[in-house]
C-alpha positions in Angstrom: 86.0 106.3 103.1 85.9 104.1 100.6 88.2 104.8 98.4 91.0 105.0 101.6 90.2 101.8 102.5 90.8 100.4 99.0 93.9 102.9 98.4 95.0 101.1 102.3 94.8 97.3 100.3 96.8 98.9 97.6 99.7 99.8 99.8 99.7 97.3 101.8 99.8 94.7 99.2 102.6 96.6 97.5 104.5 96.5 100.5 104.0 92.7 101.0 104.8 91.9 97.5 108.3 94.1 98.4 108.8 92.2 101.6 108.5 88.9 100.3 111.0 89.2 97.1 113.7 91.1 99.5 112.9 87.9 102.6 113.2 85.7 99.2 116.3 87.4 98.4 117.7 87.5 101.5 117.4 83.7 101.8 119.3 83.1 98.7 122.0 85.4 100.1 122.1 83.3 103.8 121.6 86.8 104.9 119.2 88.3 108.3 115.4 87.0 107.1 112.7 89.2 107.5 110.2 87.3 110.6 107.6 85.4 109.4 105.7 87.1 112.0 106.2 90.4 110.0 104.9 89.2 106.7 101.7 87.8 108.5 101.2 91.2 110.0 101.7 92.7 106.9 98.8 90.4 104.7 96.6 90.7 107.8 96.5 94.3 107.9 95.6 94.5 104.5 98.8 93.3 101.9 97.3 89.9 102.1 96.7 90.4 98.1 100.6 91.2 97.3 102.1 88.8 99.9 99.9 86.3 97.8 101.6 87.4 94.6 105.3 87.6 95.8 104.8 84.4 97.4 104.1 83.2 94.0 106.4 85.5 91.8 109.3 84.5 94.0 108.5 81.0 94.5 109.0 82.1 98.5 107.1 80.5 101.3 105.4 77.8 98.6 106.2 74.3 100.9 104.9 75.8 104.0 100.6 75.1 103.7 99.8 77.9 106.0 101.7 80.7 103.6 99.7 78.9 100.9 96.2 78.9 102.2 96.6 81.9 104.6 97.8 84.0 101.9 95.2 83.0 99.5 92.3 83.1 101.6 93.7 86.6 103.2 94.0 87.7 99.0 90.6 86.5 98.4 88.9 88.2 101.3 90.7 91.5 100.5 89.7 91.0 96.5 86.5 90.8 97.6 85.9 93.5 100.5 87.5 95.7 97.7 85.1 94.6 95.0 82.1 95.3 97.9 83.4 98.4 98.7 83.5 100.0 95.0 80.2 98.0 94.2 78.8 99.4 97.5 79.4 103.4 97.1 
């Protein structure tokens, strides 16, 4: 159980990390964004770690605070059910 959970945060975070460089690209481009209520679905239910990191690889989402704290906090929380879960079992 434990192991899908963490192998769930993994997934999740890679998909967030892929939908925030293609919404960052997408910008650039003037083309159809991604909804910002998508990428908050996506961190919540787990991708909070690699929306976290694509808002900071692709300098995306960086002037609005509650990407910034939201993320983080979301990417700490998720860090640190995964280090309670493999400490835990």
């Amino acid at each position: 159980m434990e192991n899908a959970l963490i192998a769930w945060i993994g997934i999740m975070s890679v998909y967030g990390f892929i939908l925030m460089g293609l919404d960052k690209r997408r910008a650039k481009r003037g083309e159809w964004r991604i909804p910002e209520r998508t990428l908050w679905t996506v961190a919540l239910f787990g991708g909070g770690i690699g929306c976290y990191l694509g808002m900071q690889t692709f300098r995306h989402k960086t002037r609005h605070t509650s990407f910034r704290l939201g993320f983080l906090i979301l990417a700490l929380l998720y860090v640190g059910a995964g280090i309670w879960l493999k400490t835990a079992a």
